[in-house]
PDB file of N, CA, C and O in Angstrom, chain B, residues numbered from 101:
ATOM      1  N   UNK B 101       0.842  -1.179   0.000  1.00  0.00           N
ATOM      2  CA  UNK B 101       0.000   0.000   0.000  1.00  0.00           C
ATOM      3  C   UNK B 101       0.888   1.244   0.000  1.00  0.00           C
ATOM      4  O   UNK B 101       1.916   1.339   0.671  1.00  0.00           O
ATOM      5  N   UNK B 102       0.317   2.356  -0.954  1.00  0.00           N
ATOM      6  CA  UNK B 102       1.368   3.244  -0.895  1.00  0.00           C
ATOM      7  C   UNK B 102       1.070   4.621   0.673  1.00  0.00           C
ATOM      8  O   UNK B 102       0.232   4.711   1.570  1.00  0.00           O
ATOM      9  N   UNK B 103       1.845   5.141   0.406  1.00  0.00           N
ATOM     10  CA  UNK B 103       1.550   6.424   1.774  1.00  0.00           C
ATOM     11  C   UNK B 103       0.630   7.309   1.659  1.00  0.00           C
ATOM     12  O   UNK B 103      -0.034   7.899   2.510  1.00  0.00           O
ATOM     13  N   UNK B 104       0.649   7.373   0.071  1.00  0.00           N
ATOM     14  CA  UNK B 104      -0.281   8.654  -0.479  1.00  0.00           C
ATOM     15  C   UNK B 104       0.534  10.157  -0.429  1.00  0.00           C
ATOM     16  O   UNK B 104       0.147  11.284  -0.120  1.00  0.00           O
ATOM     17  N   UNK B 105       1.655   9.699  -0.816  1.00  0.00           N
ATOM     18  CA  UNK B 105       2.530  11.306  -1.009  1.00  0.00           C
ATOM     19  C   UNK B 105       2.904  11.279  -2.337  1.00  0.00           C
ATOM     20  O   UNK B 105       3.467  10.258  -2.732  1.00  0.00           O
ATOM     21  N   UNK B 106       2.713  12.169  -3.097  1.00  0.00           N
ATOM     22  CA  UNK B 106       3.494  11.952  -4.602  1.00  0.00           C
ATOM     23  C   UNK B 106       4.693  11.896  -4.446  1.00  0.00           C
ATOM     24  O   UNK B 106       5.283  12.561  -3.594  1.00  0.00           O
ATOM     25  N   UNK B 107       5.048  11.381  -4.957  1.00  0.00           N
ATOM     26  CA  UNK B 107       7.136  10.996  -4.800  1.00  0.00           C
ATOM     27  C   UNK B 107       7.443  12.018  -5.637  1.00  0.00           C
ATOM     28  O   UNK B 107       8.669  12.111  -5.588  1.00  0.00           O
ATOM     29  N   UNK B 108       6.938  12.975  -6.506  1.00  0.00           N
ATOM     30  CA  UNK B 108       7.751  14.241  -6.772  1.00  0.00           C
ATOM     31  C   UNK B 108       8.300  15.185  -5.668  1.00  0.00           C
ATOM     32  O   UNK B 108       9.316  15.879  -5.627  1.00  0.00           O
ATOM     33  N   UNK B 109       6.829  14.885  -4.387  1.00  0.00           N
ATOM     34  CA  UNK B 109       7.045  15.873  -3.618  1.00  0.00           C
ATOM     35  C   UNK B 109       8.203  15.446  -2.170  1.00  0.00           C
ATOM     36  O   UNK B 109       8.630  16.057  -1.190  1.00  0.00           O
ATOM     37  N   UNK B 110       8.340  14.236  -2.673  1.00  0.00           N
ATOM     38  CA  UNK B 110       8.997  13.206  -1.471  1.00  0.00           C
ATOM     39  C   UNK B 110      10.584  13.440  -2.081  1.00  0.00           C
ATOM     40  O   UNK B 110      11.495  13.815  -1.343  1.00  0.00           O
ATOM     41  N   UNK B 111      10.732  13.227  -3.205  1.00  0.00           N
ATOM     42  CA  UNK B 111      11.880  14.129  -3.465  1.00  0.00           C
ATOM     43  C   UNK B 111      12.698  15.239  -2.952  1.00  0.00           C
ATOM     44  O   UNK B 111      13.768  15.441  -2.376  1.00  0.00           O
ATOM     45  N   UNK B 112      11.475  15.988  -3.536  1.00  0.00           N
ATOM     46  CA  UNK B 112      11.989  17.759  -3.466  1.00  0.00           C
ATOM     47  C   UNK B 112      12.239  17.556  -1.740  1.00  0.00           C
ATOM     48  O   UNK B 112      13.294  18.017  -1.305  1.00  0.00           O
ATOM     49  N   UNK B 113      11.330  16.903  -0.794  1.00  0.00           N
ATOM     50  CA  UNK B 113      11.379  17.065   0.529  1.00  0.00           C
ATOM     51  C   UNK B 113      12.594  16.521   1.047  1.00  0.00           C
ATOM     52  O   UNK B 113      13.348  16.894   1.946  1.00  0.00           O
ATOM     53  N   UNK B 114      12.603  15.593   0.299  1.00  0.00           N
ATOM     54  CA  UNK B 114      14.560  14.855   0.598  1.00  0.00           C
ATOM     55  C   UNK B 114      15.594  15.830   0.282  1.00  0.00           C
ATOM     56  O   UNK B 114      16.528  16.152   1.017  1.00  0.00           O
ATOM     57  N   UNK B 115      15.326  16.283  -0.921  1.00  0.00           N
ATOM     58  CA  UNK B 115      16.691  17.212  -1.145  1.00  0.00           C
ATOM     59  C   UNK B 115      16.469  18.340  -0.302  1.00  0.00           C
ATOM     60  O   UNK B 115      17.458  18.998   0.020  1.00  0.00           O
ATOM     61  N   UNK B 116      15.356  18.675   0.107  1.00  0.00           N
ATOM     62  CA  UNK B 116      15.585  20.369   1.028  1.00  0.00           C
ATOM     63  C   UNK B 116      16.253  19.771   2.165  1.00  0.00           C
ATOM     64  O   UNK B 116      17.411  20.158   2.323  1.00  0.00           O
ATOM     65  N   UNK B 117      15.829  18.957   2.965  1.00  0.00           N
ATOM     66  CA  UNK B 117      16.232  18.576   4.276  1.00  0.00           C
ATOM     67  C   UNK B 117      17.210  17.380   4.480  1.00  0.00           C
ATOM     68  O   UNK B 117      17.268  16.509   5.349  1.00  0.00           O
ATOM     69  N   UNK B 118      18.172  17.720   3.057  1.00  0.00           N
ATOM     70  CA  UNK B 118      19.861  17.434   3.068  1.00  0.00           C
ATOM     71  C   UNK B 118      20.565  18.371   3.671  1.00  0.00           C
ATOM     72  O   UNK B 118      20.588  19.543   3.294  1.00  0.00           O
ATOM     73  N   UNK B 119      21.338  17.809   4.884  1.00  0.00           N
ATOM     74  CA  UNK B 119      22.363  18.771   5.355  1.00  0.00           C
ATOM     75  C   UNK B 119      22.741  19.442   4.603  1.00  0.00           C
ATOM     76  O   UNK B 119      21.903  20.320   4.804  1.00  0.00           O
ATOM     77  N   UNK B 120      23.498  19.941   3.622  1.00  0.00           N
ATOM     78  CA  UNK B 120      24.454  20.514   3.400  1.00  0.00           C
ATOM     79  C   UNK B 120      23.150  21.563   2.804  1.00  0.00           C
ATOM     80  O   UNK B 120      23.159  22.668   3.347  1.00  0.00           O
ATOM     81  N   UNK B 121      21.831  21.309   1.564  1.00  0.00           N
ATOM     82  CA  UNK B 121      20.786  21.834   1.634  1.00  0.00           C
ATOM     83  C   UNK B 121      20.351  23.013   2.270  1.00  0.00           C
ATOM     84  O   UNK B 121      20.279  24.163   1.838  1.00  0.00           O
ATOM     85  N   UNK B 122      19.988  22.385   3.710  1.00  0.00           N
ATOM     86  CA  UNK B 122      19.163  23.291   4.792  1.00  0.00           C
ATOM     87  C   UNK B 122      19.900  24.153   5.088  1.00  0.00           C
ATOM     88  O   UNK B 122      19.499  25.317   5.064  1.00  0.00           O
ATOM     89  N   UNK B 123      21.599  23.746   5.568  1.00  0.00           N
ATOM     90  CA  UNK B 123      22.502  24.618   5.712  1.00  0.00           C
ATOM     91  C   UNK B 123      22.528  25.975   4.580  1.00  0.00           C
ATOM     92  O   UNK B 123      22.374  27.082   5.098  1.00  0.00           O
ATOM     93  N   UNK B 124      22.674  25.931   3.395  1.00  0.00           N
ATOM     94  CA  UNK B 124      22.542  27.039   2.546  1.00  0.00           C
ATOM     95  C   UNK B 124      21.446  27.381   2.629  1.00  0.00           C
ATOM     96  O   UNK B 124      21.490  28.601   2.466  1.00  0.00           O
ATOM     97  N   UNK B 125      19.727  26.875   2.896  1.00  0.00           N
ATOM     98  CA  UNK B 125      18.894  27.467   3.011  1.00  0.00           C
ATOM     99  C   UNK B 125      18.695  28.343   3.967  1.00  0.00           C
ATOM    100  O   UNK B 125      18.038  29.383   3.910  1.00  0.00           O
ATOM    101  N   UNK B 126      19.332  27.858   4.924  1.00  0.00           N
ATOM    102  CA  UNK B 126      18.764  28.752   6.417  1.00  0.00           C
ATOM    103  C   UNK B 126      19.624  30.243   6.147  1.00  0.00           C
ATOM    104  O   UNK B 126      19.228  31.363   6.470  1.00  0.00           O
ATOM    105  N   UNK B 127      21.053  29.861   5.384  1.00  0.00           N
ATOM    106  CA  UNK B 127      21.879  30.914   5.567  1.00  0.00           C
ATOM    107  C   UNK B 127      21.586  31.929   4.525  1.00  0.00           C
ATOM    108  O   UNK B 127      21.984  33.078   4.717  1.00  0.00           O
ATOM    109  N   UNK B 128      20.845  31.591   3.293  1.00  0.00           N
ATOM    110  CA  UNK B 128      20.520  32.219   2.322  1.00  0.00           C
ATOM    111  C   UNK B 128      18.943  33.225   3.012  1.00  0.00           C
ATOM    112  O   UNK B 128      18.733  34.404   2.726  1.00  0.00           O
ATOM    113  N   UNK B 129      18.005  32.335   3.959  1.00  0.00           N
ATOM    114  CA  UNK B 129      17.334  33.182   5.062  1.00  0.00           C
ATOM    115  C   UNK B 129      17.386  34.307   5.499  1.00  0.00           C
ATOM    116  O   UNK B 129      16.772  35.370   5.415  1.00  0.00           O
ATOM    117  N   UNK B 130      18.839  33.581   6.330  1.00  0.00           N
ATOM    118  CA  UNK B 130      19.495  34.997   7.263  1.00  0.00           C
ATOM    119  C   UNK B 130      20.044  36.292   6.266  1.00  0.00           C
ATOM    120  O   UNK B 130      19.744  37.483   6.343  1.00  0.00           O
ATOM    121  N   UNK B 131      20.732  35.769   5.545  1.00  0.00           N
ATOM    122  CA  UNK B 131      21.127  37.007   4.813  1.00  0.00           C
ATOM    123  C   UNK B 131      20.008  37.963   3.971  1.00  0.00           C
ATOM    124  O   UNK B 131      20.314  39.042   3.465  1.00  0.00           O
ATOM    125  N   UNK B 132      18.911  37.479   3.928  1.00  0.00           N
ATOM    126  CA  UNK B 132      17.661  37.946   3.096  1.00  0.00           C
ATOM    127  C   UNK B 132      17.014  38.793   4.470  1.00  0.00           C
ATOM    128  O   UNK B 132      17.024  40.024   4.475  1.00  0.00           O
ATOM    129  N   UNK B 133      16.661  38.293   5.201  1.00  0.00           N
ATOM    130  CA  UNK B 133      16.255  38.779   7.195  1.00  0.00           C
ATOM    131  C   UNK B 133      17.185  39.574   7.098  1.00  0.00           C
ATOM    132  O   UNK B 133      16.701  40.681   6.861  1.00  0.00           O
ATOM    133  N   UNK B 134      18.117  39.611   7.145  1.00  0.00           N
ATOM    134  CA  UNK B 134      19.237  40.771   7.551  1.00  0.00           C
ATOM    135  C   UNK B 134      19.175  42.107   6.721  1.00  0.00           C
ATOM    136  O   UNK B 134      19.221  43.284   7.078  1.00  0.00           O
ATOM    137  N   UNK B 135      19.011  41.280   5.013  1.00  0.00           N
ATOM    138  CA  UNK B 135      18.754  42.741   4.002  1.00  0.00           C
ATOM    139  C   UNK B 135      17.556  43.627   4.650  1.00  0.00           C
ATOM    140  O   UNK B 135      17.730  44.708   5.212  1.00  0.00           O
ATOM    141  N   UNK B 136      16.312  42.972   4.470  1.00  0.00           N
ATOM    142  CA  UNK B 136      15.137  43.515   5.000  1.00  0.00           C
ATOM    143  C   UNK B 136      15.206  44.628   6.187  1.00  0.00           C
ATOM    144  O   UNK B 136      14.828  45.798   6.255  1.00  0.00           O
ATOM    145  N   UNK B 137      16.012  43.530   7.306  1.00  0.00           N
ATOM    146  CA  UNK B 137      15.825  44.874   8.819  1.00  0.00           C
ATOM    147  C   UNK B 137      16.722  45.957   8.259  1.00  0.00           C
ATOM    148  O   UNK B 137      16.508  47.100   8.661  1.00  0.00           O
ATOM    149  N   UNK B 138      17.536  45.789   7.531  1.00  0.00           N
ATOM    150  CA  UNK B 138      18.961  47.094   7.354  1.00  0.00           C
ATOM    151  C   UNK B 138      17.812  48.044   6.562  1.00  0.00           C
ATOM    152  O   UNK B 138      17.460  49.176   6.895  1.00  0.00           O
ATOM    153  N   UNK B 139      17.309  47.208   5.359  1.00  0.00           N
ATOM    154  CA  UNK B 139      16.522  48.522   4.637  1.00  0.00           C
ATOM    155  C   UNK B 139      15.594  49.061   6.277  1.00  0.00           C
ATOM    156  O   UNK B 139      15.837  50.208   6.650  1.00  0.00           O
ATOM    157  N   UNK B 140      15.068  48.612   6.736  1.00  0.00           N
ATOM    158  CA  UNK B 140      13.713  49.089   7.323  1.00  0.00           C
ATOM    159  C   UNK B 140      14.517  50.217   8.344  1.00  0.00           C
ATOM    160  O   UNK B 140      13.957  51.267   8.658  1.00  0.00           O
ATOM    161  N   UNK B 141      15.626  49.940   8.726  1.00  0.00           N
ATOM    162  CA  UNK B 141      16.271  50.399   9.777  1.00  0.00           C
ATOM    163  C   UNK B 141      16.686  52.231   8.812  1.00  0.00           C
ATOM    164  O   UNK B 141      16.395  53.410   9.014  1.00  0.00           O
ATOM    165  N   UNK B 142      17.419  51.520   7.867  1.00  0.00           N
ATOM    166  CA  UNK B 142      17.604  52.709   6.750  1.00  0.00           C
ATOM    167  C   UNK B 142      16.541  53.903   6.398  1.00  0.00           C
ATOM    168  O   UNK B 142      16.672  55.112   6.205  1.00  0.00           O
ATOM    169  N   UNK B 143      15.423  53.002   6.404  1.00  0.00           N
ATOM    170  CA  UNK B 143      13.790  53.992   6.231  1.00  0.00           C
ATOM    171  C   UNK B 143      13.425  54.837   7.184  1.00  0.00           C
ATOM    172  O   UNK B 143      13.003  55.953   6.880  1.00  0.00           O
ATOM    173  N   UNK B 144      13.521  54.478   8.335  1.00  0.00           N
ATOM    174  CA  UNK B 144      13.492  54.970   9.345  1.00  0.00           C
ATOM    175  C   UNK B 144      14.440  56.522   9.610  1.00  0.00           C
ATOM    176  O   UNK B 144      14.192  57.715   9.784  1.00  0.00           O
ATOM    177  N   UNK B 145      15.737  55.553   9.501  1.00  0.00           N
ATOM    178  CA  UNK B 145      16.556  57.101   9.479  1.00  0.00           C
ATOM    179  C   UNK B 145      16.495  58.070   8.815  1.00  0.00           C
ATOM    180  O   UNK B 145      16.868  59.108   9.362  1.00  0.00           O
ATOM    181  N   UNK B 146      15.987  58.155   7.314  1.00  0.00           N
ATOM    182  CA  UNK B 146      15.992  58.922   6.563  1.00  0.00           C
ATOM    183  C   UNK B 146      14.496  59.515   6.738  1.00  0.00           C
ATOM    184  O   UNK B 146      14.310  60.591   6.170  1.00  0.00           O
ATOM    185  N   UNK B 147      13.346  58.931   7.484  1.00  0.00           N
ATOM    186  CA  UNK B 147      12.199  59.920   7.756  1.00  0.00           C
ATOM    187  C   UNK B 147      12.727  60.416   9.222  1.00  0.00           C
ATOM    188  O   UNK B 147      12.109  61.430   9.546  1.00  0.00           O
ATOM    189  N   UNK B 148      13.588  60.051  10.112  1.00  0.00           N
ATOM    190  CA  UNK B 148      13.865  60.754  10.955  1.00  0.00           C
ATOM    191  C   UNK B 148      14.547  62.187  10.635  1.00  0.00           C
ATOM    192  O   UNK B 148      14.384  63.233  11.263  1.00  0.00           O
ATOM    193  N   UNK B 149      15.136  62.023   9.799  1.00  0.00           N
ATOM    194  CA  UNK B 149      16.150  63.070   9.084  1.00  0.00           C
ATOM    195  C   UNK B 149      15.174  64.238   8.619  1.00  0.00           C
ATOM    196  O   UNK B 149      15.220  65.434   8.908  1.00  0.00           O
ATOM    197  N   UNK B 150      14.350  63.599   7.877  1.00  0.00           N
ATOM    198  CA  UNK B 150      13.247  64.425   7.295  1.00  0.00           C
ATOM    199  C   UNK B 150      12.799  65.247   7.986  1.00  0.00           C
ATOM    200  O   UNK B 150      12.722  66.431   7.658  1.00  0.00           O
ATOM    201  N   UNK B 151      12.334  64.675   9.311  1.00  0.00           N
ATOM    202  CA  UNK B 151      11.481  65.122  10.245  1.00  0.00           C
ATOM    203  C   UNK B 151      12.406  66.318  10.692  1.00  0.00           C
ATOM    204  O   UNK B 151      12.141  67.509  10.529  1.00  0.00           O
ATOM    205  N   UNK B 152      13.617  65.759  11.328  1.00  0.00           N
ATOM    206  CA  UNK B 152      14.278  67.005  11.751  1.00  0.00           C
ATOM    207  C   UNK B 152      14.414  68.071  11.034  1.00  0.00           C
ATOM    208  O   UNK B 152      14.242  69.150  11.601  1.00  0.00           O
ATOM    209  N   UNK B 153      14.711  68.051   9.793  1.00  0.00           N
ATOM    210  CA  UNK B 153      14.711  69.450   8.988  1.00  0.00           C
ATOM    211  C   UNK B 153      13.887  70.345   8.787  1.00  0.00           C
ATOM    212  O   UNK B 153      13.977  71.532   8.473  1.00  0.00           O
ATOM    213  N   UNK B 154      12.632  69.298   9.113  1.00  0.00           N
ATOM    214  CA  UNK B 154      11.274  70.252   9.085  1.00  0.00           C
ATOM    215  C   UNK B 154      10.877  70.888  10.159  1.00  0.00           C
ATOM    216  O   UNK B 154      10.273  71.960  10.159  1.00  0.00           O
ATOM    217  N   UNK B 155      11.302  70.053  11.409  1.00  0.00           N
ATOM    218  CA  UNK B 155      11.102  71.172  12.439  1.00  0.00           C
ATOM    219  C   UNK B 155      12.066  72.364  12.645  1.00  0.00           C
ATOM    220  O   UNK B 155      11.765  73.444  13.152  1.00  0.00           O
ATOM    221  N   UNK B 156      13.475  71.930  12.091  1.00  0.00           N
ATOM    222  CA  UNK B 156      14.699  73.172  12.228  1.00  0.00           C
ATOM    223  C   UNK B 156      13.425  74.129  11.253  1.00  0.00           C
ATOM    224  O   UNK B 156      12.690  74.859  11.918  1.00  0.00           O
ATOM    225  N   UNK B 157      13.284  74.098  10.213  1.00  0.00           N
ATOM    226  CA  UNK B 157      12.651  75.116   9.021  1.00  0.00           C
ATOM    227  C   UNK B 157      11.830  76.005  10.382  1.00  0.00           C
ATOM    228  O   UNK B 157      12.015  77.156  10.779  1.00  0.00           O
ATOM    229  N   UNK B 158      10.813  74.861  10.900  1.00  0.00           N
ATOM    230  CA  UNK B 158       9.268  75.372  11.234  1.00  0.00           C
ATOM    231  C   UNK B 158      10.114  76.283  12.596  1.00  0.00           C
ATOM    232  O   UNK B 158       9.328  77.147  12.985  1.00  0.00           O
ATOM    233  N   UNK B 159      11.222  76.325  13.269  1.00  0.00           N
ATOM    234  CA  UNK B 159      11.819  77.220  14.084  1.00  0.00           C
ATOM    235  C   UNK B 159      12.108  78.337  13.300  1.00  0.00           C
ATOM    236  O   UNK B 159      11.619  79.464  13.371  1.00  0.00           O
ATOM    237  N   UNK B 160      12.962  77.897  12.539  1.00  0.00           N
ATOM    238  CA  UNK B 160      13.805  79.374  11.722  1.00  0.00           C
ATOM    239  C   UNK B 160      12.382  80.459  11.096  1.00  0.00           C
ATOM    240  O   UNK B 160      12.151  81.665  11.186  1.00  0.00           O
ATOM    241  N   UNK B 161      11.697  79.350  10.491  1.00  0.00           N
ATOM    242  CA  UNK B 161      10.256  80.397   9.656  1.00  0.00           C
ATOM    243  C   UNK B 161       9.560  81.315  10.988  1.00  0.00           C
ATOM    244  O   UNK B 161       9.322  82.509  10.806  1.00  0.00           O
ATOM    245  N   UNK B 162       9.290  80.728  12.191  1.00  0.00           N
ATOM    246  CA  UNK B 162       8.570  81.410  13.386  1.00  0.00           C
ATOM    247  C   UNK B 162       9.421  82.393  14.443  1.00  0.00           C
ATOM    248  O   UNK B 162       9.005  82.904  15.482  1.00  0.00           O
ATOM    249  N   UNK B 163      10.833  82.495  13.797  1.00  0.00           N
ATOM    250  CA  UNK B 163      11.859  83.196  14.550  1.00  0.00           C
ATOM    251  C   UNK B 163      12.781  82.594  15.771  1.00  0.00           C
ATOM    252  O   UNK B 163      13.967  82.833  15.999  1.00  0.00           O
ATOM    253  N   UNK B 164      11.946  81.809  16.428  1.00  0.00           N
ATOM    254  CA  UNK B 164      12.566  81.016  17.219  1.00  0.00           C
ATOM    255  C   UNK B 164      14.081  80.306  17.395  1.00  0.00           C
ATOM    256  O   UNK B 164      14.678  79.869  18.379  1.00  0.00           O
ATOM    257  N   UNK B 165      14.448  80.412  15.820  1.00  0.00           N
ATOM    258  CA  UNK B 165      16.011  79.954  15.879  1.00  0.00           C
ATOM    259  C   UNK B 165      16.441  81.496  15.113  1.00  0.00           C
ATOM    260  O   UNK B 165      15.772  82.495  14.852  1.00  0.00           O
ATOM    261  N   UNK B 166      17.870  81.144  14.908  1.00  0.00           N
ATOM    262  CA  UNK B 166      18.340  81.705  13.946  1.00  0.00           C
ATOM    263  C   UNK B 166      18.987  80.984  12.665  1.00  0.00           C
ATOM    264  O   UNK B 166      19.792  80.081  12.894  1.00  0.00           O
ATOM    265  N   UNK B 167      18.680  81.332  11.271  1.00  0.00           N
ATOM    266  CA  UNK B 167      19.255  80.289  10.431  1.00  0.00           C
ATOM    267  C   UNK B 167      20.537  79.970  10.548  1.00  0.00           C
ATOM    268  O   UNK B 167      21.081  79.117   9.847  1.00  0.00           O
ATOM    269  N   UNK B 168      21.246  80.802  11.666  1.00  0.00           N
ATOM    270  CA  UNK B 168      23.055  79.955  11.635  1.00  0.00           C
ATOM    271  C   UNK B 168      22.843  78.740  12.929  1.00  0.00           C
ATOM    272  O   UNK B 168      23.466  77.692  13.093  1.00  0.00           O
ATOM    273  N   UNK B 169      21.872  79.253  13.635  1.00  0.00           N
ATOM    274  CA  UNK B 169      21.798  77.848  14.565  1.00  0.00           C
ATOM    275  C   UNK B 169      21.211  76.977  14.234  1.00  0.00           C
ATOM    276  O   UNK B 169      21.379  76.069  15.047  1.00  0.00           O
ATOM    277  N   UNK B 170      20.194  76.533  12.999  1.00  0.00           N
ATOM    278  CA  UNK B 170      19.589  75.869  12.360  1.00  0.00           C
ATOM    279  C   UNK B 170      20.428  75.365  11.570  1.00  0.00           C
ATOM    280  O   UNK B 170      20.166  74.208  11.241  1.00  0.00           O
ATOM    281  N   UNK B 171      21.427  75.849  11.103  1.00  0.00           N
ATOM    282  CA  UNK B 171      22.464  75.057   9.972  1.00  0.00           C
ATOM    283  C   UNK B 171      23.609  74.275  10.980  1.00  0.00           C
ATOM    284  O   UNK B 171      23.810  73.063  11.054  1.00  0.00           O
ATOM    285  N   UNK B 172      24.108  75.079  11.528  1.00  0.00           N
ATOM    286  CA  UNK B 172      24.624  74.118  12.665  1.00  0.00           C
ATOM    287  C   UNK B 172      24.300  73.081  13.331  1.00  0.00           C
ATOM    288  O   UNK B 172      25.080  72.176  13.625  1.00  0.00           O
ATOM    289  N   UNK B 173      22.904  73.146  13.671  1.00  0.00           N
ATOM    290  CA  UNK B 173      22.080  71.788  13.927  1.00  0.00           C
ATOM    291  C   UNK B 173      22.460  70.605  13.466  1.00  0.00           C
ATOM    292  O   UNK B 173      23.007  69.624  13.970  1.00  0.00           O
ATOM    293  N   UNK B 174      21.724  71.124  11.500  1.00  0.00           N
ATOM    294  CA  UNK B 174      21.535  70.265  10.800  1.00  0.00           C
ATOM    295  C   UNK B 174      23.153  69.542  10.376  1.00  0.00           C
ATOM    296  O   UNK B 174      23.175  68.387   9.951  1.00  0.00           O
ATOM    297  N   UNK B 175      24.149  70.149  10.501  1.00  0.00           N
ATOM    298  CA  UNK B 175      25.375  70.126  10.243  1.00  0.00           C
ATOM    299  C   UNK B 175      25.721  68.985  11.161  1.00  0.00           C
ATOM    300  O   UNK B 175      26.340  68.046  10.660  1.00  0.00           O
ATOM    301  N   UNK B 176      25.356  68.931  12.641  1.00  0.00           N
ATOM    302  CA  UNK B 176      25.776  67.985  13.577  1.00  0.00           C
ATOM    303  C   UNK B 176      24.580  66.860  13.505  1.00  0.00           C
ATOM    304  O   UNK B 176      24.426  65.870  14.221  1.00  0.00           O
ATOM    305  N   UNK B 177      24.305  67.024  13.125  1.00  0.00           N
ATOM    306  CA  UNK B 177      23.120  66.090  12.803  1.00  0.00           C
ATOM    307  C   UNK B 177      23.537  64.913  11.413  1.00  0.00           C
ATOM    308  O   UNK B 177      23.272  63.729  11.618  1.00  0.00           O
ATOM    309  N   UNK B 178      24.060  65.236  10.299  1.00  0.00           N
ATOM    310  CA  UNK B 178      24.450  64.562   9.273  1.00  0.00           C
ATOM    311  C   UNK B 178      25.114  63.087   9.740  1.00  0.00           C
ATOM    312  O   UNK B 178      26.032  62.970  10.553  1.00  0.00           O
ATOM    313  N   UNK B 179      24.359  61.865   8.958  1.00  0.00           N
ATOM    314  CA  UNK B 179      25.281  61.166   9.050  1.00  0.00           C
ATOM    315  C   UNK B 179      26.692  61.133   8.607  1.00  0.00           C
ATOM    316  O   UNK B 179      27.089  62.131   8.005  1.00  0.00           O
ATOM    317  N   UNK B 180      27.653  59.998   8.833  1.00  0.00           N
ATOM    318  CA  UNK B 180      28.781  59.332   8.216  1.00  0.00           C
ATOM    319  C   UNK B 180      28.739  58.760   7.090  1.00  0.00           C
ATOM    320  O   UNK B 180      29.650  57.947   6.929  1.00  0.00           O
ATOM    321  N   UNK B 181      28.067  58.865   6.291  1.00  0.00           N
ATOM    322  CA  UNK B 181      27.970  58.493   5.000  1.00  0.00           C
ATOM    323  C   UNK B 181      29.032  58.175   4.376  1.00  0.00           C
ATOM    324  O   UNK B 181      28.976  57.831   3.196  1.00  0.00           O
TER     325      UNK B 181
END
């Protein structure tokens, strides 16, 4: 009597969950997980960035700063790029 699995899929299931296999799968994973958080992490900074410039502006436009302390800000503010 058979199991009732197609042996195409009994295959493919053998070769994924060959050591050497899983090993490149998991690691091909991580490095894909890793791209993802860096972009998201990246997104982040650059609407943080955003944000700050807009509030330096919304000071300098209402008087509250002066545009040399607003450039200075933004100056210490720049990443390491």
């Amino acid at each position: 009597m058979t199991s009732g699995v197609d042996p195409n899929l009994e295959y493919v299931l053998d070769k994924v969950f060959d050591k050497e296999v899983l090993f490149i799968l998991a690691g091909a994973a991580t490095l894909i997980t890793w791209a993802v958080f860096g972009s998201i992490a990246s997104i982040f900074k650059s609407f943080s960035r955003e944000r700050t410039r807009r509030e330096v502006a919304a000071y300098i436009a209402e008087g509250s700063m002066s545009p040399d302390q607003g450039e200075r800000i933004m100056k210490a503010k720049e990443p390491d790029d």
